[in-house]
PyMOL Python script that loads the backbone (N, CA, C, O; Angstrom):
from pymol import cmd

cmd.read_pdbstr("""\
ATOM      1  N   UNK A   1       6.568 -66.449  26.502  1.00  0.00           N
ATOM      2  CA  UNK A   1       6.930 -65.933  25.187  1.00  0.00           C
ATOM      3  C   UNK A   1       7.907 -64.766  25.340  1.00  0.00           C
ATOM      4  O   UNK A   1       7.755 -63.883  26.184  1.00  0.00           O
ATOM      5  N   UNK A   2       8.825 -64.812  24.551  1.00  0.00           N
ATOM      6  CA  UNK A   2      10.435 -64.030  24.351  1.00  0.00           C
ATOM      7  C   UNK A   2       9.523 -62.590  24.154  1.00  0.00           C
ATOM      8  O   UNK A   2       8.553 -62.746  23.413  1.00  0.00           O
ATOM      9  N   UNK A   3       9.699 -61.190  24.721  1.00  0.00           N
ATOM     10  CA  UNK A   3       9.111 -60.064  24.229  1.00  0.00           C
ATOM     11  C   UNK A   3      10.248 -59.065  23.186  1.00  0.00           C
ATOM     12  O   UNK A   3      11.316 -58.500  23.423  1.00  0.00           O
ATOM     13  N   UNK A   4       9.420 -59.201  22.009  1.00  0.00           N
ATOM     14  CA  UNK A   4      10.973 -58.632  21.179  1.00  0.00           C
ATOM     15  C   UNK A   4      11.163 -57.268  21.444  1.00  0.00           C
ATOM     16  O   UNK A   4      10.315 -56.618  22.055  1.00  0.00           O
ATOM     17  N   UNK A   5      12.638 -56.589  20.863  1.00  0.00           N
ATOM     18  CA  UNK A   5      12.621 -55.629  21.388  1.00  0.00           C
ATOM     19  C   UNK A   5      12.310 -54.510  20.097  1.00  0.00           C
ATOM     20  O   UNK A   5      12.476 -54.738  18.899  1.00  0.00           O
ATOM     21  N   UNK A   6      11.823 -53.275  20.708  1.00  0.00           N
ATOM     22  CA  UNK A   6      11.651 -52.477  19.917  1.00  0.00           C
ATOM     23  C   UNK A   6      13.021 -52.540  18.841  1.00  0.00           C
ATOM     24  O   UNK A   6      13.982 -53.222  19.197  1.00  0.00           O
ATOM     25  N   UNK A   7      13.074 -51.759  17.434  1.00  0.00           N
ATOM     26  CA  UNK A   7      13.815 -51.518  16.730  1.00  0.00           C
ATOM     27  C   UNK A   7      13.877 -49.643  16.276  1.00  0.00           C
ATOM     28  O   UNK A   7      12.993 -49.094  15.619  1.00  0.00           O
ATOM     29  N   UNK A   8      15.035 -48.988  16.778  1.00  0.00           N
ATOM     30  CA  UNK A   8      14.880 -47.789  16.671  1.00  0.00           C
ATOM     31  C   UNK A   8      15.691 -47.278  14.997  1.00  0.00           C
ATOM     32  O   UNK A   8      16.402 -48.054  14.359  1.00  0.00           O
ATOM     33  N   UNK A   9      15.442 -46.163  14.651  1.00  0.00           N
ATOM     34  CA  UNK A   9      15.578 -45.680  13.625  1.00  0.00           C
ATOM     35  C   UNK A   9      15.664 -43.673  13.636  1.00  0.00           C
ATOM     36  O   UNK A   9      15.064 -42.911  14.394  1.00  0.00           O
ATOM     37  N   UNK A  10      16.724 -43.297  12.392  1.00  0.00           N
ATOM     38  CA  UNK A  10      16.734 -41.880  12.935  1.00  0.00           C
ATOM     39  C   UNK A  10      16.610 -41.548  11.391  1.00  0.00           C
ATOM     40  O   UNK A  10      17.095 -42.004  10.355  1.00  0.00           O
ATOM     41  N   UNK A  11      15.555 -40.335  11.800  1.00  0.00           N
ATOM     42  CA  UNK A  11      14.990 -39.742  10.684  1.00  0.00           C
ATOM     43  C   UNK A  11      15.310 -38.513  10.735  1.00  0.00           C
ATOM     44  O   UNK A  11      15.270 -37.983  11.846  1.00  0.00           O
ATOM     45  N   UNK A  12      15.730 -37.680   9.529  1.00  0.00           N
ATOM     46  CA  UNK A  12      15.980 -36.557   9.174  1.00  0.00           C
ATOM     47  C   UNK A  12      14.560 -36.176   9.123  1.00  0.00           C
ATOM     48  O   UNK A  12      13.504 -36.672   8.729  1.00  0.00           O
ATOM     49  N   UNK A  13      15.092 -34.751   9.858  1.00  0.00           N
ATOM     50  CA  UNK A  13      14.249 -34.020   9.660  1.00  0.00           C
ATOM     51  C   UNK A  13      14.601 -32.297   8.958  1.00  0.00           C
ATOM     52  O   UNK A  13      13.738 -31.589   8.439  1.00  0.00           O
ATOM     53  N   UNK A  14      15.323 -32.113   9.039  1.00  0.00           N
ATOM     54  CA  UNK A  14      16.400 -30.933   8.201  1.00  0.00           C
ATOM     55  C   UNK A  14      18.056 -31.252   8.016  1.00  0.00           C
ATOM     56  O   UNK A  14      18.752 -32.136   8.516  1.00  0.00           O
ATOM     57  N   UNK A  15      18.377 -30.176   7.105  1.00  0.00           N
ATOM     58  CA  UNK A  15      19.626 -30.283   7.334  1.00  0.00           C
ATOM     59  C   UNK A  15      19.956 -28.940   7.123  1.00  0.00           C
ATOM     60  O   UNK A  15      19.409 -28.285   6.235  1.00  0.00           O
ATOM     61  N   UNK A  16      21.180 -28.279   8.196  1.00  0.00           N
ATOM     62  CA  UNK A  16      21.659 -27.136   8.316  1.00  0.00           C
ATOM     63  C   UNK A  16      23.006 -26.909   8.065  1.00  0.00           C
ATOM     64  O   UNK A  16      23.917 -27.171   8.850  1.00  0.00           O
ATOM     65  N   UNK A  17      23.203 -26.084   6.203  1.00  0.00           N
ATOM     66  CA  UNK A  17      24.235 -26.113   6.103  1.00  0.00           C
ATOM     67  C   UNK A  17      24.960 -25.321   6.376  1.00  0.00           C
ATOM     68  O   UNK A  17      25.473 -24.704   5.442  1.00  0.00           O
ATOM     69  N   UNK A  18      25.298 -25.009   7.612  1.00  0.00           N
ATOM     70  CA  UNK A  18      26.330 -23.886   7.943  1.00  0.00           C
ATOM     71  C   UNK A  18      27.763 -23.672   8.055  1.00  0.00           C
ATOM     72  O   UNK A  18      28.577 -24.536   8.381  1.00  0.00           O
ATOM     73  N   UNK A  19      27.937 -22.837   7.854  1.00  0.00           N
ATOM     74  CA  UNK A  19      29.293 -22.639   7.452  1.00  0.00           C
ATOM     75  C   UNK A  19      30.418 -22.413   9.113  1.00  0.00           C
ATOM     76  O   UNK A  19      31.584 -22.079   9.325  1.00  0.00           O
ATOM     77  N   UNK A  20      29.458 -22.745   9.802  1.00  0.00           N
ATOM     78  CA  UNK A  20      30.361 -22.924  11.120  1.00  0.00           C
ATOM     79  C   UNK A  20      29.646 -23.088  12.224  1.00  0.00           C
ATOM     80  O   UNK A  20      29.258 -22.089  12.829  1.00  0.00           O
ATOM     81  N   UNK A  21      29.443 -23.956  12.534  1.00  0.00           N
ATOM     82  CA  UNK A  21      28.963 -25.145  14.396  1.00  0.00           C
ATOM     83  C   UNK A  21      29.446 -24.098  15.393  1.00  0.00           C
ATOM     84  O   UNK A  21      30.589 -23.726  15.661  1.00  0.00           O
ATOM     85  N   UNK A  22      28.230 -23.717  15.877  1.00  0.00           N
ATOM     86  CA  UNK A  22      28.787 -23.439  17.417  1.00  0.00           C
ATOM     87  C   UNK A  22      27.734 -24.434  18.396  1.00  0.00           C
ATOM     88  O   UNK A  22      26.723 -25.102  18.175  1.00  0.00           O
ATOM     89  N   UNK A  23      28.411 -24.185  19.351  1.00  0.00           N
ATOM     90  CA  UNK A  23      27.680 -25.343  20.338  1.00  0.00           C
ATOM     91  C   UNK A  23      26.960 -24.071  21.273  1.00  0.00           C
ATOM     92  O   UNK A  23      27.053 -22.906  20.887  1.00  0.00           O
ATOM     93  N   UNK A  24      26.229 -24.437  22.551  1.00  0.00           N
ATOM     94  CA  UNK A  24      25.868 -23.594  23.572  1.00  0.00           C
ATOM     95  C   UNK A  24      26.885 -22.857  24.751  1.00  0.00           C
ATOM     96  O   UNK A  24      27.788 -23.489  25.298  1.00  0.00           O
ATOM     97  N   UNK A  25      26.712 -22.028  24.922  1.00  0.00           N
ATOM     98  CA  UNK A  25      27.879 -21.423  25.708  1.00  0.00           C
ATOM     99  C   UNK A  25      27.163 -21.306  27.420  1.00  0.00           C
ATOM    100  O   UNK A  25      25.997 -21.130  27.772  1.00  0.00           O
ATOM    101  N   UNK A  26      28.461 -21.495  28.243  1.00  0.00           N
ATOM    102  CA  UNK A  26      28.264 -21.517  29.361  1.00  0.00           C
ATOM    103  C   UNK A  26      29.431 -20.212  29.865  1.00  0.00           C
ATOM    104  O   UNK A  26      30.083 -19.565  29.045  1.00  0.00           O
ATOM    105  N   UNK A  27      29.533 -19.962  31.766  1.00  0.00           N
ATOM    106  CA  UNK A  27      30.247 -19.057  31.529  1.00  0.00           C
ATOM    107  C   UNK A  27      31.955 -18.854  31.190  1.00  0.00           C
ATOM    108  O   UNK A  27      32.669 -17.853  31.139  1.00  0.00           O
ATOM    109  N   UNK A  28      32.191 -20.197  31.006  1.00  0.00           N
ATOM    110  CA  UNK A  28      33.396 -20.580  30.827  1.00  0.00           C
ATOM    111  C   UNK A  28      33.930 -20.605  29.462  1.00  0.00           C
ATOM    112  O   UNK A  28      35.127 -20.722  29.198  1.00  0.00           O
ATOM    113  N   UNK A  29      32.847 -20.473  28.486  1.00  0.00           N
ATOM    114  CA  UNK A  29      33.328 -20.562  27.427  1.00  0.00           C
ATOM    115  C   UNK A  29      31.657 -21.641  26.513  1.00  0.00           C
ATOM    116  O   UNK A  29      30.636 -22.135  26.992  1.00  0.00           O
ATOM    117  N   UNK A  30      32.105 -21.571  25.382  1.00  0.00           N
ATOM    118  CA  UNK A  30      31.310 -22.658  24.353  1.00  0.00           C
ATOM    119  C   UNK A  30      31.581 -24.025  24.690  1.00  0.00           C
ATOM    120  O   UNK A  30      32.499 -24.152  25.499  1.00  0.00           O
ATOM    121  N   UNK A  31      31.265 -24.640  24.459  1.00  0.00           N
ATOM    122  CA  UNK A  31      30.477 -26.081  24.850  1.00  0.00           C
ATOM    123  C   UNK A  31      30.847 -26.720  23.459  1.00  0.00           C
ATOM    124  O   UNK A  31      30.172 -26.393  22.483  1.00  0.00           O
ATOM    125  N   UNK A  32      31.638 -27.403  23.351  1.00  0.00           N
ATOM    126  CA  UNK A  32      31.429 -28.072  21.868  1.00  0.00           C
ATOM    127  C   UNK A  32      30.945 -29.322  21.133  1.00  0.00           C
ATOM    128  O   UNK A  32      31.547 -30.395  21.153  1.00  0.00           O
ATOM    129  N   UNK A  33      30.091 -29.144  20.647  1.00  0.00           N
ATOM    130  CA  UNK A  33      29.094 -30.068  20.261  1.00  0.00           C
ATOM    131  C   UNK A  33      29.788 -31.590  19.318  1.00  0.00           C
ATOM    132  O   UNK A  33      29.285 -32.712  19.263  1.00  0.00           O
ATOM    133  N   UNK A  34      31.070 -31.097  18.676  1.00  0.00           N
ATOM    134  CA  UNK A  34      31.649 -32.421  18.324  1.00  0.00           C
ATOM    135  C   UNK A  34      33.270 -32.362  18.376  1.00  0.00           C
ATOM    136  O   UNK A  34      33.915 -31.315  18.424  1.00  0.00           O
ATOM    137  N   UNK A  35      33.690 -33.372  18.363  1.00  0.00           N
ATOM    138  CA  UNK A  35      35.013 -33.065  18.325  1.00  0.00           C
ATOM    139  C   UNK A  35      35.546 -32.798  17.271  1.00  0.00           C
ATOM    140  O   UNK A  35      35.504 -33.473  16.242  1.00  0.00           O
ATOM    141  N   UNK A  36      36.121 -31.734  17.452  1.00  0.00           N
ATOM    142  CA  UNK A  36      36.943 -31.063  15.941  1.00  0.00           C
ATOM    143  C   UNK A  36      38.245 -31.497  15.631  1.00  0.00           C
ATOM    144  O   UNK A  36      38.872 -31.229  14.606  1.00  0.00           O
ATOM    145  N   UNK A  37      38.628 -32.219  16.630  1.00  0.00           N
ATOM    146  CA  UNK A  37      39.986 -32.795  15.266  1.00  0.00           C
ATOM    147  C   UNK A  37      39.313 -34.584  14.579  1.00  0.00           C
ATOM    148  O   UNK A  37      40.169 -35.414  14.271  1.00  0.00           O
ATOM    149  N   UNK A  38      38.159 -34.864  14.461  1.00  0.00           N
ATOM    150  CA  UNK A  38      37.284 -35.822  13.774  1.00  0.00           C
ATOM    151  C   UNK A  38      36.371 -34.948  12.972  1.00  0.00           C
ATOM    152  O   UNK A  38      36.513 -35.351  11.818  1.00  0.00           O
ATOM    153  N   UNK A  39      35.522 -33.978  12.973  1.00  0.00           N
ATOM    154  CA  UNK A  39      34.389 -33.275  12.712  1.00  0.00           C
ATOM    155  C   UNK A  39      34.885 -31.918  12.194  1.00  0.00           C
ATOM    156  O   UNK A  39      35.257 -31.222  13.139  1.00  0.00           O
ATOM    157  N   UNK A  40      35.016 -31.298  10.971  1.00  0.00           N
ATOM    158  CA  UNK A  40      34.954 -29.833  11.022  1.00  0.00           C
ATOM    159  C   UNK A  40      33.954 -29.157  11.868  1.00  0.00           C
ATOM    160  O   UNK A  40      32.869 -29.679  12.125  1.00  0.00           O
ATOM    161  N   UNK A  41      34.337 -27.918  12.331  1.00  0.00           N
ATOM    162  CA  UNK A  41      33.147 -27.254  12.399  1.00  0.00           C
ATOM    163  C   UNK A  41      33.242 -25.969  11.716  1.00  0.00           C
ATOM    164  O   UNK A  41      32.372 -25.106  11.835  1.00  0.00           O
ATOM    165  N   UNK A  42      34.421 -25.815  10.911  1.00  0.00           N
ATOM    166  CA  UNK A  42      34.208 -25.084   9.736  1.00  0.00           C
ATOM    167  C   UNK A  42      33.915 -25.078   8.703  1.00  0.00           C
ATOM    168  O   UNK A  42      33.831 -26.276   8.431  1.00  0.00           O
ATOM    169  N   UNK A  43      33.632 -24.436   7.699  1.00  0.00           N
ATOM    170  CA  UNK A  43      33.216 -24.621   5.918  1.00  0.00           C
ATOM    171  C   UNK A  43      32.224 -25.393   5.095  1.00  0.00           C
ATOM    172  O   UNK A  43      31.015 -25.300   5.307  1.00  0.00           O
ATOM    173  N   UNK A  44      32.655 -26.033   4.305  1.00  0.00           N
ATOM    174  CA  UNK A  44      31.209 -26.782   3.867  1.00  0.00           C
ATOM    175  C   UNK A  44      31.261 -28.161   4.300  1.00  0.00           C
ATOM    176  O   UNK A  44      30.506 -28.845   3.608  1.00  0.00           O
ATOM    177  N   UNK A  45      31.891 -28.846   5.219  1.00  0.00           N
ATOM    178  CA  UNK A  45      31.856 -30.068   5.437  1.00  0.00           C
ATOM    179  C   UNK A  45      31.537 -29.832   7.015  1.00  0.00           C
ATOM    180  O   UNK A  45      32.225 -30.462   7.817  1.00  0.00           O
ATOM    181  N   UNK A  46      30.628 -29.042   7.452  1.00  0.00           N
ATOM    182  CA  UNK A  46      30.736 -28.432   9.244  1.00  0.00           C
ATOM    183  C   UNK A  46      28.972 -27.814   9.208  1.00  0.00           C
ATOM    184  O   UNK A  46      28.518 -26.788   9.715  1.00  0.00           O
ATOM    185  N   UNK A  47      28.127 -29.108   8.241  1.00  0.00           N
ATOM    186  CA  UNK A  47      26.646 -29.026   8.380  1.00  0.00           C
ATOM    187  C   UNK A  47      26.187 -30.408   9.343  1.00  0.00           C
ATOM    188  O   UNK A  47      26.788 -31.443   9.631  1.00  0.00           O
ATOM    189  N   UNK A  48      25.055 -29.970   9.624  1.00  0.00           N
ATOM    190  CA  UNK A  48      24.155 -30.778  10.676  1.00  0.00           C
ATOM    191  C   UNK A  48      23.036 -31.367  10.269  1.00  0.00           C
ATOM    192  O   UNK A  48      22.300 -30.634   9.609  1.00  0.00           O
ATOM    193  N   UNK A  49      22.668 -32.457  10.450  1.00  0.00           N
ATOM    194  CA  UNK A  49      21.456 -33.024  10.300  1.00  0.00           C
ATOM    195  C   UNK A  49      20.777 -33.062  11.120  1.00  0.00           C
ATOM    196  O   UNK A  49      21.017 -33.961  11.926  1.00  0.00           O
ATOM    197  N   UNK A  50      19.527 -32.131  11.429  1.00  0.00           N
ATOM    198  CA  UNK A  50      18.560 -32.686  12.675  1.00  0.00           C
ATOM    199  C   UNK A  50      17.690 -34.024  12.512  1.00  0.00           C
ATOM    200  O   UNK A  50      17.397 -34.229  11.334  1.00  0.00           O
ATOM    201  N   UNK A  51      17.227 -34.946  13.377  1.00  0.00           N
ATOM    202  CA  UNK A  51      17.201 -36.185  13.666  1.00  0.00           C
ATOM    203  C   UNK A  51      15.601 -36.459  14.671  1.00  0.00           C
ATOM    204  O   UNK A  51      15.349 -36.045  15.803  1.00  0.00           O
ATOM    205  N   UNK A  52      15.236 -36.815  14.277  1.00  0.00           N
ATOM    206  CA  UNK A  52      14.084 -37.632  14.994  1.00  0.00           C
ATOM    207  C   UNK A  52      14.412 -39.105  15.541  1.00  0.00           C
ATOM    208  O   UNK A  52      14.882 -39.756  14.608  1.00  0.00           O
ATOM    209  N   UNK A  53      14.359 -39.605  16.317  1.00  0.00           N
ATOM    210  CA  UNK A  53      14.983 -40.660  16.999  1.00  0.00           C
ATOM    211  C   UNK A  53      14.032 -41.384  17.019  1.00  0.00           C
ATOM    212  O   UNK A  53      13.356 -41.119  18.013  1.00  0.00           O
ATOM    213  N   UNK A  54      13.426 -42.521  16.181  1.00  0.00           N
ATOM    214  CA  UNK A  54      11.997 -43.092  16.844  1.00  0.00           C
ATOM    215  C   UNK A  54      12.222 -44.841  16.961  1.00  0.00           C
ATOM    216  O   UNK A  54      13.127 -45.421  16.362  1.00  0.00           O
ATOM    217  N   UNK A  55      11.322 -45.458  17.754  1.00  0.00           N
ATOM    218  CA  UNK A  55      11.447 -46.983  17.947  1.00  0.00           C
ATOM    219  C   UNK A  55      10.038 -47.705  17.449  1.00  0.00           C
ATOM    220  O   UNK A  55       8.914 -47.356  17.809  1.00  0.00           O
ATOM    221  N   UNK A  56      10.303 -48.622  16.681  1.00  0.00           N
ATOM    222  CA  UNK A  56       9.417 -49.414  16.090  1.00  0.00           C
ATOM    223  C   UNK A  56       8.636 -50.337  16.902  1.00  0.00           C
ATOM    224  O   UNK A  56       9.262 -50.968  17.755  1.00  0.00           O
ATOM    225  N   UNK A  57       7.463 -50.519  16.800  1.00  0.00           N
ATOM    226  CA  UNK A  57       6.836 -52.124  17.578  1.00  0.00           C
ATOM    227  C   UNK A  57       6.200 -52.075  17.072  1.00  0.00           C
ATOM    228  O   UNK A  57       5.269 -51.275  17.172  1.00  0.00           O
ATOM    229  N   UNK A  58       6.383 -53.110  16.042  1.00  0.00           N
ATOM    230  CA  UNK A  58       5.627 -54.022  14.750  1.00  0.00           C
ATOM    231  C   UNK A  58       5.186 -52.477  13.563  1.00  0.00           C
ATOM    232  O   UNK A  58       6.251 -52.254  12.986  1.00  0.00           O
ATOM    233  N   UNK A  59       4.700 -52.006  13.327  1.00  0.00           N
ATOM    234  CA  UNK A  59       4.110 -50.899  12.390  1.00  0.00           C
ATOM    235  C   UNK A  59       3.630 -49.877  13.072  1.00  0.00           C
ATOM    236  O   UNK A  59       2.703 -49.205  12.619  1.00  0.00           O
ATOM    237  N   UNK A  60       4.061 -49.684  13.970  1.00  0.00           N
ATOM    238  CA  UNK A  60       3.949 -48.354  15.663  1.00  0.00           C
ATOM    239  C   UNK A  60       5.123 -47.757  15.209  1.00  0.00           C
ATOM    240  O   UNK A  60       5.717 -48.299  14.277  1.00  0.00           O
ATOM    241  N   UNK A  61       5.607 -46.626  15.758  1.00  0.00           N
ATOM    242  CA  UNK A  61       6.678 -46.192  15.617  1.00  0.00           C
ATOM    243  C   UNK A  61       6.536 -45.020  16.855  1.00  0.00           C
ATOM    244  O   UNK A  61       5.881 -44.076  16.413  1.00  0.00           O
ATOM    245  N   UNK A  62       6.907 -44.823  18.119  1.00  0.00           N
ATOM    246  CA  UNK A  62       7.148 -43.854  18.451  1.00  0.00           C
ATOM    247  C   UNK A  62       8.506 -43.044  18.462  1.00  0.00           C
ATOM    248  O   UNK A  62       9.582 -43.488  18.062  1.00  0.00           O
ATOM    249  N   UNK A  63       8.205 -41.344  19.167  1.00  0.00           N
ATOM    250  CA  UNK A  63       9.490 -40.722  19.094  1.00  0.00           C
ATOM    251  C   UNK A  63      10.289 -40.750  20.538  1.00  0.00           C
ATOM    252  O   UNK A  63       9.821 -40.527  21.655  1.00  0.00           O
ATOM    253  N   UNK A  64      11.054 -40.944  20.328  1.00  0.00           N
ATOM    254  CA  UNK A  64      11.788 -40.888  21.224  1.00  0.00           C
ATOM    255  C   UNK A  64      12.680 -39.557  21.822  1.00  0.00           C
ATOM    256  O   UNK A  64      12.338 -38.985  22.858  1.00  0.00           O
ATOM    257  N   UNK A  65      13.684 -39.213  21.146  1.00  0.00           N
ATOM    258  CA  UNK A  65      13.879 -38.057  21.304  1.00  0.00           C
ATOM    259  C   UNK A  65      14.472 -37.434  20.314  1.00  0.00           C
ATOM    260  O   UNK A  65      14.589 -38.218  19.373  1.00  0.00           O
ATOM    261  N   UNK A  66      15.064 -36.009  19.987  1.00  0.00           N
ATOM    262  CA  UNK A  66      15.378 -35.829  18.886  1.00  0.00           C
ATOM    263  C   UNK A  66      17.147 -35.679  18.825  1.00  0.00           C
ATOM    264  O   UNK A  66      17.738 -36.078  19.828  1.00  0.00           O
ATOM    265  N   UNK A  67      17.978 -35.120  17.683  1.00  0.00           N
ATOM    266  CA  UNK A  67      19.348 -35.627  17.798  1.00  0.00           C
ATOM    267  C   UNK A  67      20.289 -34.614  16.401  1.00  0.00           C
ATOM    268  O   UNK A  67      20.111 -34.295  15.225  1.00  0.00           O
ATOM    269  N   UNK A  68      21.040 -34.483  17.197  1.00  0.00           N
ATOM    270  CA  UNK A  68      21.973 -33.459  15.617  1.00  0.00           C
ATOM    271  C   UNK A  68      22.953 -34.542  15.561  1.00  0.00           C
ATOM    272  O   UNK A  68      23.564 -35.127  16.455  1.00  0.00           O
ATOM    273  N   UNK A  69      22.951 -34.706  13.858  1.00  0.00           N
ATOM    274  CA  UNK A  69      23.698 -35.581  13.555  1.00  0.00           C
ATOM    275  C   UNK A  69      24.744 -34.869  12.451  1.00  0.00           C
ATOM    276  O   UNK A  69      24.245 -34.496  11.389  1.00  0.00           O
ATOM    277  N   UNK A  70      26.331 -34.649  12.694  1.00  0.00           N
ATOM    278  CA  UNK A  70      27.040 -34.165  12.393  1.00  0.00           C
ATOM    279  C   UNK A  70      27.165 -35.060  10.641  1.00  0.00           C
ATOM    280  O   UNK A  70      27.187 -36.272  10.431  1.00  0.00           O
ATOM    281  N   UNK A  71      27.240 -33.686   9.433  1.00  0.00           N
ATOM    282  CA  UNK A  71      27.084 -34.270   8.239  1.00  0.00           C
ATOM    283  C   UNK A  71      27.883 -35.808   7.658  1.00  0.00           C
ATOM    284  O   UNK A  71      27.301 -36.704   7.047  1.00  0.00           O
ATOM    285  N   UNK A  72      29.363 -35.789   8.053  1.00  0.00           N
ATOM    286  CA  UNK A  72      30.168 -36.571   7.657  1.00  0.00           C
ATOM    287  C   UNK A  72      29.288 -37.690   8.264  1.00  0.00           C
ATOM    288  O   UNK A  72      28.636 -38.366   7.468  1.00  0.00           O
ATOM    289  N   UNK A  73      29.202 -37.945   9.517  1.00  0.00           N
ATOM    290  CA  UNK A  73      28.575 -39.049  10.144  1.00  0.00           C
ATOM    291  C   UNK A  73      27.324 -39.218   9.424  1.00  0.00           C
ATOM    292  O   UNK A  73      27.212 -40.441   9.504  1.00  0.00           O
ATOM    293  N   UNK A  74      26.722 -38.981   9.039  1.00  0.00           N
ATOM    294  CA  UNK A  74      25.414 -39.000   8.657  1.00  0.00           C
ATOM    295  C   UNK A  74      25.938 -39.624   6.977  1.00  0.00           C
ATOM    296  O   UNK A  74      25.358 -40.616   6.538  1.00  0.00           O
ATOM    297  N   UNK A  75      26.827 -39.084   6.310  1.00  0.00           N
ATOM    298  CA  UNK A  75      26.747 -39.795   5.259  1.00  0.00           C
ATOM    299  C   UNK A  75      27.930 -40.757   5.240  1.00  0.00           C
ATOM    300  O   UNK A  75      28.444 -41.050   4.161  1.00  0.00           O
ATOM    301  N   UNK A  76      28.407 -41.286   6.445  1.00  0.00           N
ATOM    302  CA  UNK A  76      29.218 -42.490   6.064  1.00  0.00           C
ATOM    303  C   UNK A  76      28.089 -43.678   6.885  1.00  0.00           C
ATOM    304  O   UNK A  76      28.318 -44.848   7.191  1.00  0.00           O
ATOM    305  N   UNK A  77      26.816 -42.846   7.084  1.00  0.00           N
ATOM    306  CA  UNK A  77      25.706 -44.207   7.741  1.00  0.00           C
ATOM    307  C   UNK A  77      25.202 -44.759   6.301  1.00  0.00           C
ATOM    308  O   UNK A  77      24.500 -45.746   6.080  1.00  0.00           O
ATOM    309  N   UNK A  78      25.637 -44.046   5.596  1.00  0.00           N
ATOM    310  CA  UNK A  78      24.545 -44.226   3.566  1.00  0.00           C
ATOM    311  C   UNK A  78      23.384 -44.508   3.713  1.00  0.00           C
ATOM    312  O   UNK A  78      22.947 -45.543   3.211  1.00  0.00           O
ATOM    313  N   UNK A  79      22.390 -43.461   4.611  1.00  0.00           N
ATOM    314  CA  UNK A  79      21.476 -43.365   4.564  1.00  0.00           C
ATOM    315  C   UNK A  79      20.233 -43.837   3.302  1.00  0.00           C
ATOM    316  O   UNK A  79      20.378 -43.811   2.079  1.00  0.00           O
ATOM    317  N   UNK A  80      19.106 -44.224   4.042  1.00  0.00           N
ATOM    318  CA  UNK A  80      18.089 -44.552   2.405  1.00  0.00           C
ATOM    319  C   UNK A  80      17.044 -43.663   2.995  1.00  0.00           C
ATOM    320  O   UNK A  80      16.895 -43.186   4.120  1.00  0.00           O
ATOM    321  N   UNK A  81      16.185 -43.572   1.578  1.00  0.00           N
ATOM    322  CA  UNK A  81      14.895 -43.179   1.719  1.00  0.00           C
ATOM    323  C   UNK A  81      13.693 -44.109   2.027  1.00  0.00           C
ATOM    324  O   UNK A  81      13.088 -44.836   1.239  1.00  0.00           O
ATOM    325  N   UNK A  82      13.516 -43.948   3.161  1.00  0.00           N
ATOM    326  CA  UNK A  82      11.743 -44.729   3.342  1.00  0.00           C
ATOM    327  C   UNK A  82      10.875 -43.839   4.110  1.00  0.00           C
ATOM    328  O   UNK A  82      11.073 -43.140   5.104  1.00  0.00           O
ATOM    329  N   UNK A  83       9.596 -44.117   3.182  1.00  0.00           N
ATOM    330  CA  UNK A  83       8.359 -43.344   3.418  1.00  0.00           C
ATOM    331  C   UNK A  83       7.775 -43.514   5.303  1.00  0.00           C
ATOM    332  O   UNK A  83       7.261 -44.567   5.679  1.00  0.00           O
ATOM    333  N   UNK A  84       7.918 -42.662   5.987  1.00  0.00           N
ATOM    334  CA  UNK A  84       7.241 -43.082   7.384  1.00  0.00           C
ATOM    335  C   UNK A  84       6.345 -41.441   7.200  1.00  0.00           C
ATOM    336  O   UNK A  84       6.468 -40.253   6.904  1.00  0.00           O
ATOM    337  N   UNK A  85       5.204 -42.750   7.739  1.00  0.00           N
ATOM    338  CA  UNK A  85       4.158 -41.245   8.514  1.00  0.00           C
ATOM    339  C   UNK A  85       4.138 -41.326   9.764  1.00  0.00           C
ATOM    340  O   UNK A  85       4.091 -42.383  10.393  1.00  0.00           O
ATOM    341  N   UNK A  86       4.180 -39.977  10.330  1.00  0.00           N
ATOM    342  CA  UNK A  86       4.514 -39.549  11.611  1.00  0.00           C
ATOM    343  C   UNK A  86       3.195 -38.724  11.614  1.00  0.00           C
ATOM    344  O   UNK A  86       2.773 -37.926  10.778  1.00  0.00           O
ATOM    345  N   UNK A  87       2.581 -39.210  12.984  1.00  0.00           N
ATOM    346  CA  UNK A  87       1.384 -38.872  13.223  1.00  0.00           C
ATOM    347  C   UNK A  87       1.222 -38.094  14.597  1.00  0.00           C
ATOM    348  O   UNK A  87       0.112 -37.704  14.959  1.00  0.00           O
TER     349      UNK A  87
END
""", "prot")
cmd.dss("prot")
cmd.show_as("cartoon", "prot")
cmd.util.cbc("prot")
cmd.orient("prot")
């Protein structure tokens, strides 16, 4: 028998509207978390969605890991609302 494969899914878990992305800095400089000539990381279009990453098997759902999802990207996915409990 074929073993199907999990089905993963990303769930908001906040969204941070800030008015400017910085990434983590090393000693060379900041680290940048998206590319900015695709992504502001200024003004009001330069918010983040934090992300829960989880995979389905059958009505299971574990997490996988978690994920910042840059705003524009996040709303050209046209996200929906569905109810999951996370246990």
């Amino acid at each position: 028998m074929e073993e199907k494969k999990p089905r993963a899914d990303l769930v908001a878990i906040s969204h941070l509207k800030a008015l400017e992305i910085k990434g983590p800095f090393r000693v060379e400089g900041e680290i940048d978390i998206f590319d900015r000539r695709h992504f502001p990381d200024l003004g009001p279009e330069s918010s983040v969605v934090y992300c829960l990453v989880i995979e389905w098997y059958g009505e299971i759902a574990s997490r996988v890991t978690v994920a910042q999802v840059h705003w524009t990207v996040w709303q050209r996915a046209r996200p929906r609302r569905k109810h999951i409990r996370l246990i």
